[in-house]
C-alpha positions, 0 to 999 in steps of 0.5 A: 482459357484464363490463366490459373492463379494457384501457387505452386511449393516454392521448391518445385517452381524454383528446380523448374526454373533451375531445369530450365535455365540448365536446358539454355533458355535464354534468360532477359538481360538484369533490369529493373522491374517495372513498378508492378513488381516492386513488391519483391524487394531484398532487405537483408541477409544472414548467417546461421550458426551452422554457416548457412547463408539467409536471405530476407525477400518480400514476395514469393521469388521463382529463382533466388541466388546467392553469391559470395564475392571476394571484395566489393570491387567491380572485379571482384570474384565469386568465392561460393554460390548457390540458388539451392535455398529453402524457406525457414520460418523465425524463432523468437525465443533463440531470435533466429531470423525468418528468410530463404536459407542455403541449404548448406554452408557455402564452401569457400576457397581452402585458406580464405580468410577468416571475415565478412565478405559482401553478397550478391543476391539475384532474384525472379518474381512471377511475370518480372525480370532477373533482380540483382541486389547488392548490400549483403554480408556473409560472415566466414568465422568461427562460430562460437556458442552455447551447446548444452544448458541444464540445471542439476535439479527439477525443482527448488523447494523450501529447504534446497533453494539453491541451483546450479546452471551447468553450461557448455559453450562451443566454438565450430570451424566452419572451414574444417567442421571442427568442434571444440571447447570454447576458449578458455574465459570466454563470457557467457551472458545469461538471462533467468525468467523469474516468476514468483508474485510478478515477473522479473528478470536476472541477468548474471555472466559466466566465464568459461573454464579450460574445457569450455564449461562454465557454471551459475549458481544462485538462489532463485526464490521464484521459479524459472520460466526459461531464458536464454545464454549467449556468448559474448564474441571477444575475438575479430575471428569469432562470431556469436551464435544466437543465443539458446534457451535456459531450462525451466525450474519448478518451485514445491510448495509447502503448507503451513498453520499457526496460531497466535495471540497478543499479551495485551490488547490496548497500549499507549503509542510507541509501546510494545506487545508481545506476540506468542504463538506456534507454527507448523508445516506439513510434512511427508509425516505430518504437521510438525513443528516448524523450527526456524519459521520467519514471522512477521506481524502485520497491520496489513492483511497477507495478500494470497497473489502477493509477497508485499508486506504491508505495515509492518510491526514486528518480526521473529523467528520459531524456536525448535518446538515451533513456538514463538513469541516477539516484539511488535509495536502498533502506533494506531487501532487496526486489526493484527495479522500473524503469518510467516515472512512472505516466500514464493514455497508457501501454498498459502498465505496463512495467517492469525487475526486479532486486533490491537487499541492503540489510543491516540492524542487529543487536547483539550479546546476551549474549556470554560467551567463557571458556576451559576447563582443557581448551583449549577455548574456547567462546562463547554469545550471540545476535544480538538483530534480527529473527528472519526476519533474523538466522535462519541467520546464521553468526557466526565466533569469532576469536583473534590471538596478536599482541595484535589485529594478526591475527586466525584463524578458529578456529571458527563455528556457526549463529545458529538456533532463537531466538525474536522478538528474537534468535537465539542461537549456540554455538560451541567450538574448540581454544584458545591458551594466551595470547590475544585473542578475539572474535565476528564476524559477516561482512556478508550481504545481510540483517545488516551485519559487525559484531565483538565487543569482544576479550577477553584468555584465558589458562591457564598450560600444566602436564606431568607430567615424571615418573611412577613406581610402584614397585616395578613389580609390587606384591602385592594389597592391598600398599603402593607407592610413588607419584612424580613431578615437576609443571612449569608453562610459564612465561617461554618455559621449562618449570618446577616447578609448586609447590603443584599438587594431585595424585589418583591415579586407577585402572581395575581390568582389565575395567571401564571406570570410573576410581577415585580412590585418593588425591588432594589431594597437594601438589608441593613447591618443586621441583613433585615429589611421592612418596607411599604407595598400596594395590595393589588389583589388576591394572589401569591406573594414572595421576596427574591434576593437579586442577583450579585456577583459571589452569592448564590440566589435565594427566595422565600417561600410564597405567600398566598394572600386573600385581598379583602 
């Protein structure tokens, strides 16, 4: 019949064991167990609080004994021993290991010493031989630790904030069994789990009083999820018992409601705008003002799960009625976030929005205004900031004929398509004959207003007094005679414009092309000019001053002419 492999408890199998140790079976000599059971291995022992002594086995023992030797010379005697031991399971919140445990304190000889004494622990697995291991402690001294913690309120709320740890700490003679307060100044290590948007821990030491107490107070601001206290052993004949858990505190929450407002919404950087507004709380009566709130006003939006504050401008306090009203200060456009001073008591994160323009600096780029023969005046450039700021911007090109007094806008275009650095602009217009120009750029909520340096422009105005060709109907391919006069605007008055160069231009009927037929012809002193021409045929006919620096173009009216 096979043999079964169903466990029995650990309890029964070791009294059957002792039972039959006790009934003088006799028992194989100590070995060491052959490989297959090497499995059943001692890794360490303990002692509890209460003085019990513990062993760490691997495998599941028949019979386990402990005993607690006088020294560890080879004819050292047995002060207590025992193989009346029982499984415990580990506690991670108090670190008490996991291991075969004595069911009571081992009883030392009266007067033995306070100490460590070494232990021998004999083991059986299932199939294999007695065990014998040596390397263990049992620590016979005064037991000291934390008896009784407790906070002197369940919760912290937005105007109690503060708790008291109340504490006791103990010291147990296990020899006597007495107990008594601990000695006077005794350390108590304690650690607070603090929950508020993130863990963290706090860990602070108290002393204890004549009476073994010893008291922690603090502000929290979070809530306490546990802990624990644990003694710190000062003395050669003191050990510290394991530490025990600290009690949880709640935190009550409060709601909160505010409006707000700015007294302006576009400011120069490093300018200041007042926020004003009024906060509430509610109450077991209702929403009523809320004396004292902390506020802050923020670039960045209040997050719901975080306390962070993101981008700071300004800070303030409520007066008694709930309003308020304080400084901030924004150095670029973003949207505007009122709410109270993040705090682990509010329900929400409540908060007003709003929005602030804060125009940011710009130069100005390669800027070249000229003036054309035509009476155009055209400017290019570039507003050299940001791309995604100066991007759409509208530049204004201005002129003032009384010498900067006043100024018309004569024309504007767009700053676009640039790349990173700048963005270029433009722009033409109708001009004066004599005046100052410059560029303006309006303030917007993303660039400040800024102006150009002025530049003074200036053509001399010309006309064609006169222009005749005779005789009025000329044969083809015949002479003419070509004249006229050329005048300048000069000293508030029209007069000869000496020296002018002069071309003779034709468009044959049917085509749409001007030709030139003679040029370079120079006025005389009287800004007149005559001279001899071919007739091509029938057409349109006109005289063109040509170009020259300081005057402005000028043509006659055209001449149509019906060749013969």
């Amino acid at each position: 019949m096979p043999r079964t492999t169903r466990r029995l408890p650990h309890a029964f199998v070791r009294a059957a064991a002792v039972f039959a140790l006790s009934a003088g079976i006799a028992v194989p000599a100590v070995v060491t167990a052959p490989a297959a059971y090497a499995a059943g291995e001692v890794s360490a022992t303990f002692t509890t609080d209460d003085a019990k002594l513990g062993v760490q086995i691997s495998g599941d023992p028949l019979w386990l004994k402990v005993s607690v030797m006088s020294s560890a010379a080879p004819d050292a005697t047995v002060l207590a021993s025992t193989d009346a031991l029982t499984w415990h399971s580990g506690d991670n919140d108090t670190g008490r290991p996991y291991g075969y445990t004595t069911d009571t304190a081992p009883q030392l000889p009266e007067g033995t010493a306070y100490g460590t004494y070494p232990v021998v622990v004999e083991y059986r697995l299932s199939g294999g031989t007695v065990q014998r291991w040596t390397g263990g402690t049992y620590v016979h001294k005064l037991h000291t630790g934390v008896s009784t913690l407790s906070f002197d309120r369940k919760t912290t709320s937005l105007t109690e904030r503060k708790v008291v740890l109340s504490g006791l700490a103990t010291t147990w003679d296990p020899a006597t069994g007495t107990v008594t307060p601990a000695r006077p100044g005794t350390s108590v290590n304690v650690t607070f789990n603090l929950v508020s948007d993130q863990w963290k821990t706090l860990t602070t030491t108290a002393t204890t009083g004549e009476d073994g107490t010893f008291t922690v107070p603090f502000s929290p601001n979070a809530e306490i999820r546990g802990g624990t206290a644990v003694v710190v052993a000062q003395a050669a004949d003191t050990v510290a018992n394991l530490r025990t858990t600290v009690p949880s505190v709640g935190v009550e929450k409060t709601s909160y409601r505010l409006t707000a407002d700015l007294n302006k919404y576009r400011v120069q950087a490093g300018t200041n705008v007042t926020v004003t507004g009024r906060v509430e709380r509610l109450t077991p009566d209702g929403w009523k003002p809320y004396a004292g709130a902390p506020l802050i006003t923020t670039s960045g939006k209040p997050e719901y799960n975080s306390l962070a504050v993101s981008g700071l401008m300004g800070s303030g306090a409520a007066a008694a009625d709930g309003s308020f009203s304080y400084p901030a200060r924004a150095s670029y456009t973003t949207q505007v976030y009122t709410s109270l001073a993040p705090s682990v008591y509010y329900a929400t994160r409540a908060y007003d929005q709003g929005s602030i323009a804060v125009p940011q600096q710009f130069a100005w780029g390669g800027v070249r205004v000229a003036l054309d023969e035509y009476g155009t005046v055209r400017a290019t450039g570039k507003l050299s900031a940001n791309t995604f700021v100066c991007w759409d911007q509208y530049v204004f090109l201005q002129a003032s004929v009384d010498n900067g007094r006043t100024w018309k806008n004569l024309a504007n275009g767009k700053a676009e398509g640039g790349t990173e650095g700048g963005c270029p602009f433009d722009i033409s217009a109708p001009a004066y004959h004599n005046a100052m120009y410059r560029l303006y750029h309006y303030e917007t909520d993303q660039l400040v207003g800024k102006v150009t340096g002025t530049i003074r422009l200036s053509r001399i105005p010309t006309r064609f007094s006169a222009f005749t060709i005779s005789p009025s109907r000329p044969r083809v391919n015949s002479k003419m005679t070509v004249s006229g006069t050329v005048q300048q605007y000069t000293a508030g008055a029209w007069r000869p414009l000496k020296g002018a160069k002069v071309m003779l231009v034709f468009k044959p009927k049917g085509y749409s092309e001007w030709y030139w037929v003679t040029r370079d012809v120079a006025t005389g002193s009287n800004g007149s000019f005559s001279f001899r021409a071919t007739n091509y045929g029938d057409g349109t006919w006109a005289m063109v001053k040509q170009s020259a620096s300081g005057y402005f173009h000028s043509e006659t009216k055209v001449k149509y002419i019906d060749a013969l």
